[in-house]
MIRODREN-630616 format. One line per field, with one value per residue (C-alpha): residue in one letter; x, y, z. Coordinates in nm, 3 decimals. Each point is the difference from the previous one (the first is absolute). Example, Ala and Ser with C-alpha at 12.3 -4.5 7.8 and 13.67 -1.06 7.14 Angstrom:
// residues 2
resn c(A  S)
px c(1.230  0.137)
py c(-0.450  0.344)
pz c(0.780  -0.066)
***
This chain:
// residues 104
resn c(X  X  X  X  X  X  X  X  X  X  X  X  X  X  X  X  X  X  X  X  X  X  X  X  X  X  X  X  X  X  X  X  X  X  X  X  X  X  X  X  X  X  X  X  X  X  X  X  X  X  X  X  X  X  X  X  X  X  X  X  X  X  X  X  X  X  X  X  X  X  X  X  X  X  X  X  X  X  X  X  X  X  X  X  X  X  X  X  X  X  X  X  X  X  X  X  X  X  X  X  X  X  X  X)
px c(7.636  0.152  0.152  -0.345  -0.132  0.212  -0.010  -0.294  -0.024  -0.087  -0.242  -0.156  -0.022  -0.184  -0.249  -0.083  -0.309  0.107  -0.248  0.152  0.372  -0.105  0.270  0.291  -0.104  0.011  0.311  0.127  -0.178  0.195  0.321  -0.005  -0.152  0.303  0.258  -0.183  0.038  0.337  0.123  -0.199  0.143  0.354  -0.089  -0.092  0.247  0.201  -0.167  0.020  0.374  0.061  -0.202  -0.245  -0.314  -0.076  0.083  -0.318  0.117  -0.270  -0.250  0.176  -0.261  -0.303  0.185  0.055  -0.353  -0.111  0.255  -0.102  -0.380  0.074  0.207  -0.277  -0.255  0.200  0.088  -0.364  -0.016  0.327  0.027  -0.305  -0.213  0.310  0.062  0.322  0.154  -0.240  0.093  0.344  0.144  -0.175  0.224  0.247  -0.213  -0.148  0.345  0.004  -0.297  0.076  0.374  -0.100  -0.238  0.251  0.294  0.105)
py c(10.194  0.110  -0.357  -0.102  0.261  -0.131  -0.353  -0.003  -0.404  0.030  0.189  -0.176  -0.304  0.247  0.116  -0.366  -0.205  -0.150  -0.284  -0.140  0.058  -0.039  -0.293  0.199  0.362  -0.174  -0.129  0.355  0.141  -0.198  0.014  0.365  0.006  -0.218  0.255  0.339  -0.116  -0.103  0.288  0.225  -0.193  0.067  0.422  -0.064  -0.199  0.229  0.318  -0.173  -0.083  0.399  0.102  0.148  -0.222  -0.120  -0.383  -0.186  -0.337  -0.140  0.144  -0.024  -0.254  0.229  0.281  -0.137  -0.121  0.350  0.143  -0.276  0.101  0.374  -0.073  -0.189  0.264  0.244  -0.256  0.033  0.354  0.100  -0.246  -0.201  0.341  0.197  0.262  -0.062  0.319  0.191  -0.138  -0.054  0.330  -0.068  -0.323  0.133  0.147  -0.315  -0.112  0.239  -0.086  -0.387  0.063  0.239  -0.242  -0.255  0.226  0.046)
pz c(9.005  -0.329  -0.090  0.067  -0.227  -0.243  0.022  -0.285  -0.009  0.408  -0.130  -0.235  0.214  0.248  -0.252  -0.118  0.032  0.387  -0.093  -0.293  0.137  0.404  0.082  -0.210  0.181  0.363  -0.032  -0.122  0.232  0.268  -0.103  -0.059  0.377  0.154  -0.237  0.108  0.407  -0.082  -0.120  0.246  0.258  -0.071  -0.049  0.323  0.122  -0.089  0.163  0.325  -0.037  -0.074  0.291  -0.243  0.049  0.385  0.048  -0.051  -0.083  0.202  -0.209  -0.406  -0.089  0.057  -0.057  -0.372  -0.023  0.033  -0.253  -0.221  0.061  -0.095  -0.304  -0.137  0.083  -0.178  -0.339  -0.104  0.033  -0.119  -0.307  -0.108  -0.003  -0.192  0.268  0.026  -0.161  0.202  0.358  -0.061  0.082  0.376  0.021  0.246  0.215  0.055  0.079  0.293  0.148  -0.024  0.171  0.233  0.107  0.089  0.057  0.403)
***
C-alpha cells in the first residue's frame, strides 16, 4: 500500500478522463491485475509451504479473485479520496484479519 501511495504517475493515470485514455487504462488495468495475483500467489505459496496458511491449492484462483476484489475496494478509498494517511496506521490490522483468515 505505501509503494502504491507513492507511485504518483499510477495515480495520475487513475484520476484521468477513462474515456479519452480507456484502451491505455485497460491494458494497465490488466497487467497490474495478472502482477497483483502473481505476487499474492507466491505470499501464499509461501504460507502454505511454512505451514502458516492451510493448503488450498484447489481453490488459489478464487481465492486471488477475492483478494484482487478487496484490494480494489480499498484503492478508491485509501488513495483516489486522499485517506491514505488517515487509514494507514490500521494497515496491519488488516493484515491479521486477512492471515488469520487463511491461517490453519
Amino acid at each position: 500500500m505505501s509503494a502504491l501511495n507513492k507511485a504518483a504517475n499510477y495515480h495520475e493515470v487513475l484520476k484521468a478522463d477513462f474515456m479519452e485514455h480507456f484502451e491505455f487504462v485497460d491494458q494497465l488495468r490488466v497487467d497490474m491485475d495478472v502482477w497483483e495475483k502473481e505476487q499474492l500467489k507466491s505470499i501464499i505459496k509461501q504460507g502454505i509451504d511454512s505451514g502458516v496458511f492451510e493448503d488450498q491449492t484447489d481453490k488459489m484462483d478464487v481465492l486471488l479473485d477475492v483478494f484482487i476484489m478487496v484490494f480494489k475496494g480499498l484503492e478508491i478509498l485509501f488513495f483516489l479520496q486522499g485517506k491514505y494517511d488517515a487509514l494507514s496506521p490500521h494497515f496491519d490490522d488488516l493484515i491479521q484479519i486477512l492471515i488469520k483468515g487463511i491461517s490453519v
